[in-house]
N, C-alpha and C positions, 0 to 999 in steps of 0.2 A: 729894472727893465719894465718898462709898459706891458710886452705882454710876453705871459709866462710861460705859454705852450710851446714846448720844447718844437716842433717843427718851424715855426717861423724863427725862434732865437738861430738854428741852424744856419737858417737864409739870411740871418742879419750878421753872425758871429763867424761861422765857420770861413776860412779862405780857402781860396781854389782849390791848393791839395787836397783839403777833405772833400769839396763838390763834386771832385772830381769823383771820389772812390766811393762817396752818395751814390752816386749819378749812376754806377755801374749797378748798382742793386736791382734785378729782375723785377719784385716785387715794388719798386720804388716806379721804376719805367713804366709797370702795367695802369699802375695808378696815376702816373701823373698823365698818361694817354686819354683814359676815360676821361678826368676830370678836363682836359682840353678840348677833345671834342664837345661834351657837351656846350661850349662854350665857343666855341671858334671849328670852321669848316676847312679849311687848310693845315696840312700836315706840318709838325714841326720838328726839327730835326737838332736844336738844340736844348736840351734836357734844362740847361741853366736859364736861360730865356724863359723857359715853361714857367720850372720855380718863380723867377721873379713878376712873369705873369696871374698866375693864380696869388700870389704876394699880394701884388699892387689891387686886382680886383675883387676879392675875399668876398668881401661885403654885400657885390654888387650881383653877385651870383644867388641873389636869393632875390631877385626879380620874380623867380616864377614859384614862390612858396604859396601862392595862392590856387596853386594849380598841383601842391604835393608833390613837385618832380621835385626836390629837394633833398627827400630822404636817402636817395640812395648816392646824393651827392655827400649828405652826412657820410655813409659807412665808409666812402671814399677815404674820405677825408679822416675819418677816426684810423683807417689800415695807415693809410700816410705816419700821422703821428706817432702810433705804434710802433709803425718802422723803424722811424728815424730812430724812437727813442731805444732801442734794439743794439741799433747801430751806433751810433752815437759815440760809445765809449771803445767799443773794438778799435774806431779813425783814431783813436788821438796819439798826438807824440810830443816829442818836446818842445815842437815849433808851433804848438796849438793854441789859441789864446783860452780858452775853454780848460783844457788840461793843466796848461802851464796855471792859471790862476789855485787851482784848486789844487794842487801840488803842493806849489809854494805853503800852503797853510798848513797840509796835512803834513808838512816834513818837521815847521816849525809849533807843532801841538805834542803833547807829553799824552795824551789820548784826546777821545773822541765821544759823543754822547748824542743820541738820537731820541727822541720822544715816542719812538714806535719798538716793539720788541719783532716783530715782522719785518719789520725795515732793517731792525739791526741782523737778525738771523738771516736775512735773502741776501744780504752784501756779503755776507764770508760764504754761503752754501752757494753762489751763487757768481762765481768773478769775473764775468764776460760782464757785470753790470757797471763792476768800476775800473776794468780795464787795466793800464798799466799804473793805476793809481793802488791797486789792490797792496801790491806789495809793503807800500808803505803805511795803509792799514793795518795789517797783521803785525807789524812791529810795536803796535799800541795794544794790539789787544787783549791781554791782560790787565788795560788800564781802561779798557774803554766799557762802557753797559749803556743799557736804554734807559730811560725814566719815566715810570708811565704817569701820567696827566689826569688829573682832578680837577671839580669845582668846589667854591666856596658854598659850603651849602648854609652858614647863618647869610650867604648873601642873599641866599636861594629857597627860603624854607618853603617848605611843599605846602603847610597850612598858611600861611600868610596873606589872609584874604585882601588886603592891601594892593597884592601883586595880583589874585585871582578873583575871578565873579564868587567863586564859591572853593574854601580849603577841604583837603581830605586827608585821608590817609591809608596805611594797608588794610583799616578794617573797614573805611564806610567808604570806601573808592566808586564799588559799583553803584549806588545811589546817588551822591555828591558830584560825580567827576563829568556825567550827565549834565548837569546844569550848565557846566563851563561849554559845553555845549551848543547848547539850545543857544547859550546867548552870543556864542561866537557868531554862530549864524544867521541870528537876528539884527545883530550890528552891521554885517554884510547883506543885508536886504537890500532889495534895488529900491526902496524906498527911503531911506538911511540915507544912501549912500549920493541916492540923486537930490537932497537935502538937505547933504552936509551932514547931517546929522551922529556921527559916527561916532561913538567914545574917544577922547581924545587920549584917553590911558593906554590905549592900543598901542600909539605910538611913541617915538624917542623925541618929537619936538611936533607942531604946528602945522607942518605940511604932511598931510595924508591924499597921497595921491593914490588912487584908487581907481581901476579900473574891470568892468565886470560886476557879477551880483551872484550873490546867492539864493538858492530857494527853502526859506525856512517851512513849505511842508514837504521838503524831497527829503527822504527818510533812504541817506547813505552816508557809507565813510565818509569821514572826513579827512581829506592826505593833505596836510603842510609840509610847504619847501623852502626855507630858507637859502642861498646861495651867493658868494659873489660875484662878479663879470668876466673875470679869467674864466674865459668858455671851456677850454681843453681841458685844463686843473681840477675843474668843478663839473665839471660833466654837466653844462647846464644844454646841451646836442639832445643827451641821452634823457634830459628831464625831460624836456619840450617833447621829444620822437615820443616816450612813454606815454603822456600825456595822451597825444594826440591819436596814439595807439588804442589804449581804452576804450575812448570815446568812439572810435572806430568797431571795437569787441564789442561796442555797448554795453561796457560793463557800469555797474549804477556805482556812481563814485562822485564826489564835487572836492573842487582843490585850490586852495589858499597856496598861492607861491609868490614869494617873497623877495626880492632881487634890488638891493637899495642901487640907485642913478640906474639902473639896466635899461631904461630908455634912452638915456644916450648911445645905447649901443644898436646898430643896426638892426643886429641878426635879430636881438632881444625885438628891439619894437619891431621888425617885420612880423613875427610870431605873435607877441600878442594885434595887433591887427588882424592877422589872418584868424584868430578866437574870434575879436570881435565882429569879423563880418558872415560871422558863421552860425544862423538863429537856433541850430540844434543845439550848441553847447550853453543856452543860456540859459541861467540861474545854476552854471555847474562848474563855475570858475570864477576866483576875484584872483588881479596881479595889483599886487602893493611894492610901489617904486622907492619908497623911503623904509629909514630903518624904523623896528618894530620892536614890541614888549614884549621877548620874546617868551616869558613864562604864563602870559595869559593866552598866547596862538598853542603853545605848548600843553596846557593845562584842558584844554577844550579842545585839542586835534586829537585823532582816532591813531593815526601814522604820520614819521614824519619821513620824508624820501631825500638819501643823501649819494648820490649818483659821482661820488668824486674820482680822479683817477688818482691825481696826487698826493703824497705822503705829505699833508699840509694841514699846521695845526690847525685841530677844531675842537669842541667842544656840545658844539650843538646837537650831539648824539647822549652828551651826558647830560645835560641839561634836560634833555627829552625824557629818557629816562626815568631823573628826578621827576616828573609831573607825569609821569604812566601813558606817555605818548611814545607809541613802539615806535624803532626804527630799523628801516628797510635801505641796507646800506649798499655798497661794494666792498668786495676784499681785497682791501688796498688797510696796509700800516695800522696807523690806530683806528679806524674804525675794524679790522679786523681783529685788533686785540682786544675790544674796551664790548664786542658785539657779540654774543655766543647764539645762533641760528637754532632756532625751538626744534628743526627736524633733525639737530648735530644732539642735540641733549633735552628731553621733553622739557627736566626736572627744573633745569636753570638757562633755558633759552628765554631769551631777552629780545630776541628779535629777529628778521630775516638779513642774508646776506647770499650772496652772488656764489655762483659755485668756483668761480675765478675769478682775476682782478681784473678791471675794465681797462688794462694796457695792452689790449690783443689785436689781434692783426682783425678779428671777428668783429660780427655787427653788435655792439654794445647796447646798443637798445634791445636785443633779444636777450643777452645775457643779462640783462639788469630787469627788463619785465618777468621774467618768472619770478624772483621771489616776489616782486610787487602782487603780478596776480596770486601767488599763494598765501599772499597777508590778508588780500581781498577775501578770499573763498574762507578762508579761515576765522575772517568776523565777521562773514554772513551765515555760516553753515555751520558752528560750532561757538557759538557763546560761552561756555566753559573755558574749554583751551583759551580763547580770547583774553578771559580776566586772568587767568594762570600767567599768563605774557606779561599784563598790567601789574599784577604783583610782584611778578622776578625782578620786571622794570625798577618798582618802586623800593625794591629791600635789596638792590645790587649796590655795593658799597662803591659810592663814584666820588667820594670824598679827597682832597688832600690830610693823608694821615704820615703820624710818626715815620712809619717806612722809607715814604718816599722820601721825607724831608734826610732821613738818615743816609740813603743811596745815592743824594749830591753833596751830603757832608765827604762821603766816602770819596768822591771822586775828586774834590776838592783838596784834601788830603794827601 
């Protein structure tokens, strides 16, 4: 499917019967009202029209992000999604092409296996999620577990100066991991950059397309974002809103965000334009459009920010990790499981996370900037606790070990 966020699959999948009992949701009407006035001055009176309206012109609704009236077409838009996905599984029935597909498989499976232990515990405590498919889950379940997910760490080694400007480890982290640094953001100098000049080890091939600059005497965080272009999935709404929130808090911060093709995508290049015609945030942001190295942005980033909604493998949280770059997640599946929040547990917190999962009917840019500002205040106002984070980072076992490998012998079995 082109694109993954569960509210447009609805508008492209579901048939009239479910539109129809869509259509009825109070919270669905109040939202698709806002979001058509803003856009059109005439009343509309069918609900399905709407949807396929706001469908067809998505894109083009962000004419006036120059002007910030956008954001609270975002919360709109994130309650919408929310919705749907709420709803979603209560419609279905036998005549559903959505249900029927996912039926058929679950009937013909001896179990079942998920790469999230969260995901797997919210589908049994949880059955309005899988609806009338639940039943034929619980007949596996005896058969079925999660798996949790590791990296290769001889792919990965933390000193391998090869992959970094400078290796460390848990003892010389706090001297060494400084330099990765300095030189990250000397390479993003607006002098660099406007001369080509860039390291070409940064990236995965030849085209380093590059927009923005750094300031190598601005003495702040450093936040990288890695993400891909499924906007909803990845909360790349909630990156950009956060962003642009900061900046707004004037909080002193400069950010590396990472998005390979995201310029072919509107919403994306509308956003970074609306940075670039903006002279306050200069030297406090670089957007890199191609893919990236990702253990030397890792190895020299301060935090890295993963805003995702969906239970969608990643890894770029263990990865970070391994190279003592905290992350500031959502509690959503495996980032909930693989992330322990420094204020849930001094001893063995690993990083910050959301106090709920960014599937809510709420403004998700608020829910997801708290832990971001408390990552901030926390390595500016406490350098201690900060390297305590960088250690746990660094000695949290994010390995493929024996276990794992033993727990899909098991189910294989």
């Amino acid at each position: 499917m082109a694109r993954t966020e569960l509210f447009w699959a609805i508008i492209n999948l579901a048939d009239e019967r479910t539109m129809q009992k869509l259509c009825k949701d109070e919270v669905i009407k109040r939202c698709l009202a806002k979001l058509f006035n803003l856009h059109n001055t005439r009343r509309f009176y069918q609900i399905k029209e709407c949807l396929d309206f706001i469908y067809k012109n998505y894109y083009k609704f962000r004419k006036y992000v120059d002007k910030g009236e956008d954001i609270d077409e975002n919360i709109l838009f994130n309650c919408l999604n929310s919705r749907v996905l709420k709803l979603f599984p209560q419609l279905t029935n036998n005549n559903e092409i959505f249900y029927n597909t996912m039926l058929f498989t679950i009937k013909k499976a001896n179990y079942w296996a998920t790469y999230s232990e969260t995901y797997y515990k919210t589908i049994y405590e949880n059955q309005e999620l899988s609806g009338q498919i639940y039943p034929e889950l619980t007949k596996t379940k005896d058969y079925s577990t999660y798996i949790s997910t590791g990296i290769d760490t001889e792919k990965y080694p933390s000193d391998n100066t090869r992959q970094l400007y400078q290796g460390f480890n848990q003892d010389n982290f706090r001297e060494l991991r400084k330099k990765n640094k300095t030189a990250l953001i000397k390479e993003f100098s607006s002098d660099r950059i406007q001369t080509n000049f860039i390291d070409t080890t940064l990236f995965k091939d030849d085209n380093n397309n590059v927009i923005g600059y750094l300031d190598s005497f601005y003495e702040a965080p450093l936040i990288f974002s890695t993400l891909q272009t499924d906007l909803y999935a990845n909360g790349v709404d909630v990156l950009f809103n956060t962003v642009l929130k900061l900046f707004e808090l004037h909080k002193n911060v400069q950010f590396i965000i990472n998005i390979p093709n995201g310029l072919s995508v509107d919403y994306i290049k509308s956003w970074v334009n609306f940075l670039s015609q903006n002279k306050y945030f200069n030297g406090r942001w670089v957007y890199i459009d191609n893919t990236v190295n990702l253990p030397k942005f890792l190895a020299g980033s301060d935090m890295i920010l993963l805003p995702k909604r969906m239970n969608i493998p990643v890894y770029e949280n263990l990865l970070a990790m391994h190279y003592g770059c905290v992350p500031v997640v959502s509690r959503n599946g495996m980032l909930n499981d693989t992330i322990i929040d420094i204020f849930d547990n001094i001893t063995q917190g690993c990083g910050f996370k959301t106090k709920k999962s960014l599937i809510t009917d709420e403004n998700n840019t608020e829910i997801f900037l708290t832990p971001v500002i408390k990552a901030i205040n926390l390595y500016q106002n406490n350098p201690s606790s900060w390297n305590l984070l960088i250690k746990n980072c660094l000695n949290k076992d994010i390995r493929w070990n024996f276990n794992i490998l033993e727990k899909y012998n098991q189910i294989y079995q």
